[in-house]
PAFI-470322 format. One line per field, with one value per residue: x, y, z of N, C-alpha, C, CB in turn; residue in one letter. Coordinates in steps of 0.05 Angstrom, whole numbers. Glycine has a CB too. Example, Ala and Ser with C-alpha at 12.3 -4.5 7.8 and 13.67 -1.06 7.14 Angstrom:
<pts>
n_X (264:257)
n_Y (-114:-45)
n_Z (156:142)
ca_X (246:273)
ca_Y (-90:-21)
ca_Z (156:143)
c_X (264:258)
c_Y (-66:1)
c_Z (156:157)
cb_X (226:282)
cb_Y (-89:-12)
cb_Z (181:114)
res (a:s)
</pts>
This chain:
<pts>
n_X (444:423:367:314:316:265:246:213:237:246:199:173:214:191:141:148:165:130:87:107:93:55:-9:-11:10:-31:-74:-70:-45:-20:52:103:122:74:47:50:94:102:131:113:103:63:35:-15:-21:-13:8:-27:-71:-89:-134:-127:-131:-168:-149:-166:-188:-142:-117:-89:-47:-48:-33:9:23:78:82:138:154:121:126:182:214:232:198:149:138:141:87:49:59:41:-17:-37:-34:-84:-116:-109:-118:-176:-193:-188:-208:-263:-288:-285:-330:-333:-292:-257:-276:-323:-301:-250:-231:-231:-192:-156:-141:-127:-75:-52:-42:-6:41:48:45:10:-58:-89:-60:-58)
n_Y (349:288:232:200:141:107:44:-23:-60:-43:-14:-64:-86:-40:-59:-106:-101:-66:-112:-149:-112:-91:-61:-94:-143:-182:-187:-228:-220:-222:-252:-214:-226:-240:-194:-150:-92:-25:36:95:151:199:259:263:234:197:144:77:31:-30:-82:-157:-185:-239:-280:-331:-362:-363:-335:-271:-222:-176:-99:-52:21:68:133:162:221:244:219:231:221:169:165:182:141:102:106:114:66:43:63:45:-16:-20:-14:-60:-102:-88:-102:-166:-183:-166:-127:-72:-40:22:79:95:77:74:27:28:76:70:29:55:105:69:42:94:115:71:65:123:154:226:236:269:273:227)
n_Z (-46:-34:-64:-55:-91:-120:-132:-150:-125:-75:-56:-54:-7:28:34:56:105:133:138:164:217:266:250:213:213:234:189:140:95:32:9:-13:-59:-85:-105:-150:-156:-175:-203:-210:-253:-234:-216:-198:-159:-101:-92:-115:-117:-142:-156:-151:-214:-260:-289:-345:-305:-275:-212:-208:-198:-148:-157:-126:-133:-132:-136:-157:-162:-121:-73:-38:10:57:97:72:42:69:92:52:24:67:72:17:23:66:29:-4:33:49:-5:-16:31:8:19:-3:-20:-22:-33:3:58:112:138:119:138:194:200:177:210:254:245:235:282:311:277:270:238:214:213:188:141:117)
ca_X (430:413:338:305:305:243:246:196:252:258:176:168:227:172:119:152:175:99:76:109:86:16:-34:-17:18:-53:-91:-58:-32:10:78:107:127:45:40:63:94:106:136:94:125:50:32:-36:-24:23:0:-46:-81:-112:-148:-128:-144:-170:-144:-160:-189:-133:-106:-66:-29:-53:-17:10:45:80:85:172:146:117:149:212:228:233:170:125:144:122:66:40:50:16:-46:-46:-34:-102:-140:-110:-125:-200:-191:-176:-232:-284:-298:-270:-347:-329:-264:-257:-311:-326:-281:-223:-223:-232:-169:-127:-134:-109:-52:-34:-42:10:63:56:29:-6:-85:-99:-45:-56)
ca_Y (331:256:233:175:123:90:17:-39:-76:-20:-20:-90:-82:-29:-70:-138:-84:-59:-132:-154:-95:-89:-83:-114:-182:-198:-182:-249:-198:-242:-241:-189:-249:-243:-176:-132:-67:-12:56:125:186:210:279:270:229:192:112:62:0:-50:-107:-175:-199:-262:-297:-359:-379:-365:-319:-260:-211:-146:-78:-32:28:93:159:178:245:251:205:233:209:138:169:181:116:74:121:119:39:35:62:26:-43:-19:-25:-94:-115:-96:-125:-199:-190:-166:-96:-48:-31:47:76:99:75:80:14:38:104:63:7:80:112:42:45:123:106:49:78:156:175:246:222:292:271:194)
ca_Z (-29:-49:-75:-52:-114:-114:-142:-144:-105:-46:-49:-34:22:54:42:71:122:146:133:191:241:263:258:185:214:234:169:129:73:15:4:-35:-80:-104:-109:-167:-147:-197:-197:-228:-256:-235:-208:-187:-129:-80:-107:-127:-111:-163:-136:-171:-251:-259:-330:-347:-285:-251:-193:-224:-177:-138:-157:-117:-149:-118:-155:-148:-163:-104:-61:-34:32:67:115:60:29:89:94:24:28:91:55:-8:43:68:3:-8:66:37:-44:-3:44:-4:39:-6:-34:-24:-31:32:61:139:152:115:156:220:190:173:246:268:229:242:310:318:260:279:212:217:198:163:110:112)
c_X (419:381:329:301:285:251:229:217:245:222:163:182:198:141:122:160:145:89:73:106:62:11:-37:-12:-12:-69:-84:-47:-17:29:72:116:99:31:60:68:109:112:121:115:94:59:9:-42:-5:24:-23:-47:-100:-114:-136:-147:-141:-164:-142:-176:-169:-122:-94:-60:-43:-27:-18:28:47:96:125:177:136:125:174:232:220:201:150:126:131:96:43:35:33:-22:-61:-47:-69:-124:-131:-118:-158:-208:-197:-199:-262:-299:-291:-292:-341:-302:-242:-276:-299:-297:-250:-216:-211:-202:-138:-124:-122:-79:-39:-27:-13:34:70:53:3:-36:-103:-84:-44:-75)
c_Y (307:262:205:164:100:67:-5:-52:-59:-16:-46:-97:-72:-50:-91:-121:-77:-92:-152:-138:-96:-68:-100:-144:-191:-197:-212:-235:-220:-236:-224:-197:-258:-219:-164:-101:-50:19:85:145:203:241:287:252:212:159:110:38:-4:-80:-127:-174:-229:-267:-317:-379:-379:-336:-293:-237:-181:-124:-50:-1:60:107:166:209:270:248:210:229:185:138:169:165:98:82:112:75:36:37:46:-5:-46:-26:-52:-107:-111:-107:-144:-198:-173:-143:-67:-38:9:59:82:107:74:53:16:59:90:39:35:82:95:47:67:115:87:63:111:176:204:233:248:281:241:188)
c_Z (-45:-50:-65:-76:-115:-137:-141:-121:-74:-47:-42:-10:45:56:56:110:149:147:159:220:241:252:228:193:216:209:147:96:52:16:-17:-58:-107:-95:-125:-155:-171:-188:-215:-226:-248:-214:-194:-163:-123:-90:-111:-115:-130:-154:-165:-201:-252:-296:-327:-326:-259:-230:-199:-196:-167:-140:-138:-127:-132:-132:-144:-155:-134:-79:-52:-17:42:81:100:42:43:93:72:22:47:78:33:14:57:54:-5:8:49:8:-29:10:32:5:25:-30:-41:-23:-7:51:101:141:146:136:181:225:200:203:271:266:242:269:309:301:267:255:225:200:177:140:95:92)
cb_X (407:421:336:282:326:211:262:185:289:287:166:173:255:162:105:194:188:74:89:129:94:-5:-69:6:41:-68:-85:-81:-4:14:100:127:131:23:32:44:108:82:163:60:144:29:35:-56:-49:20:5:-43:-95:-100:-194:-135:-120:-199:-117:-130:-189:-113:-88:-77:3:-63:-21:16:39:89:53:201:125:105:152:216:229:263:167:116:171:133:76:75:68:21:-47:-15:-6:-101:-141:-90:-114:-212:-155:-144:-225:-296:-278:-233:-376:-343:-259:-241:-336:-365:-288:-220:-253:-266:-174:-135:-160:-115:-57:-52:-73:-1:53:90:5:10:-110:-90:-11:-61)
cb_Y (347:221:236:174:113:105:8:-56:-78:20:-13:-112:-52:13:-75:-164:-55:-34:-142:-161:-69:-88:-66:-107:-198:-192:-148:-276:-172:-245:-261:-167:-276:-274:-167:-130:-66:-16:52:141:199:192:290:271:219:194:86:60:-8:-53:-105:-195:-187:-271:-294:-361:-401:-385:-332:-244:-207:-148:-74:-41:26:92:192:163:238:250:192:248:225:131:194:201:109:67:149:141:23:64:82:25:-36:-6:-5:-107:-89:-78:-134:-205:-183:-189:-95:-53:-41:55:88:114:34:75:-12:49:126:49:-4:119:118:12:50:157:88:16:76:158:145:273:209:329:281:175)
cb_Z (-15:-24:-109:-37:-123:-118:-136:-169:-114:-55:-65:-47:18:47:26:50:101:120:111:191:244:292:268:156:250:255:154:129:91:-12:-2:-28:-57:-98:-89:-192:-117:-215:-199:-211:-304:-231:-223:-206:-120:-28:-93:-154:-82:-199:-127:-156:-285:-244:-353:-342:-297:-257:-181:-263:-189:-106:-181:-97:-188:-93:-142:-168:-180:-106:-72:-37:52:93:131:53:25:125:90:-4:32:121:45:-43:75:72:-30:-10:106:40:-68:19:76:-3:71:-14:-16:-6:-49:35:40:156:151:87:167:224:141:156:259:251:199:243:318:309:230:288:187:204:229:168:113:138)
res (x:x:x:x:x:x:x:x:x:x:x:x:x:x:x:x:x:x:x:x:x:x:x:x:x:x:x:x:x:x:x:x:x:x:x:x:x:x:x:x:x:x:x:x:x:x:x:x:x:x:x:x:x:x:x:x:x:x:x:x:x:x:x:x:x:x:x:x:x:x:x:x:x:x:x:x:x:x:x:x:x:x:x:x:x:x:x:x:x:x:x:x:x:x:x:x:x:x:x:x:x:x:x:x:x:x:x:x:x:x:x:x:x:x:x:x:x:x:x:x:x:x)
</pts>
């Protein structure tokens, strides 16, 4: 049986992919052109979100990165992005004091809602 090969390329696909469905089209999200995406051999969880680095003064790129450990089908690929897309949606608008704080929850259940993500596993 084949493996899903995770790739930064094939992670910015799902993210240009979700970017254009709601309820992200409305959030003004960047391209995937100014966002870094990165692949984990981790074990202790499904991704990551790191809010921009400023150098210099200037702009530097938000990271998203998804574990290929854990990661093994297309569903928990859009899944797993969908969530990290969340914590950048709050990085950008300056809301992301807790880590999943009341308006993330209330962002997620949006999300599950419209995509069909289970919200116990989201």
């Amino acid at each position: 049986m084949g493996r899903l090969h995770l790739t930064p390329d094939l992670l910015e696909g799902a993210y240009e992919y979700l970017r254009l469905s709601p309820p992200f089209r409305d959030w003004r999200l960047p391209d995937g052109d100014h966002v870094m995406f990165k692949v984990l051999a981790a074990r202790d969880r499904f991704g990551h979100f790191r809010g921009r680095h400023r150098r210099g003064g200037a702009d530097g790129f938000s990271e998203i990165a998804i574990s290929a450990r854990e990661v093994k089908t297309t569903q928990m690929l859009i899944a797993t992005m969908a969530h990290e897309m969340i914590h950048l949606y709050q990085d950008e608008n300056g809301t992301a004091r807790g880590h999943h704080n009341p308006q993330f929850l209330r962002l997620a259940a949006r999300v599950c809602a419209i995509h069909g993500f289970d919200p116990e596993e989201f």
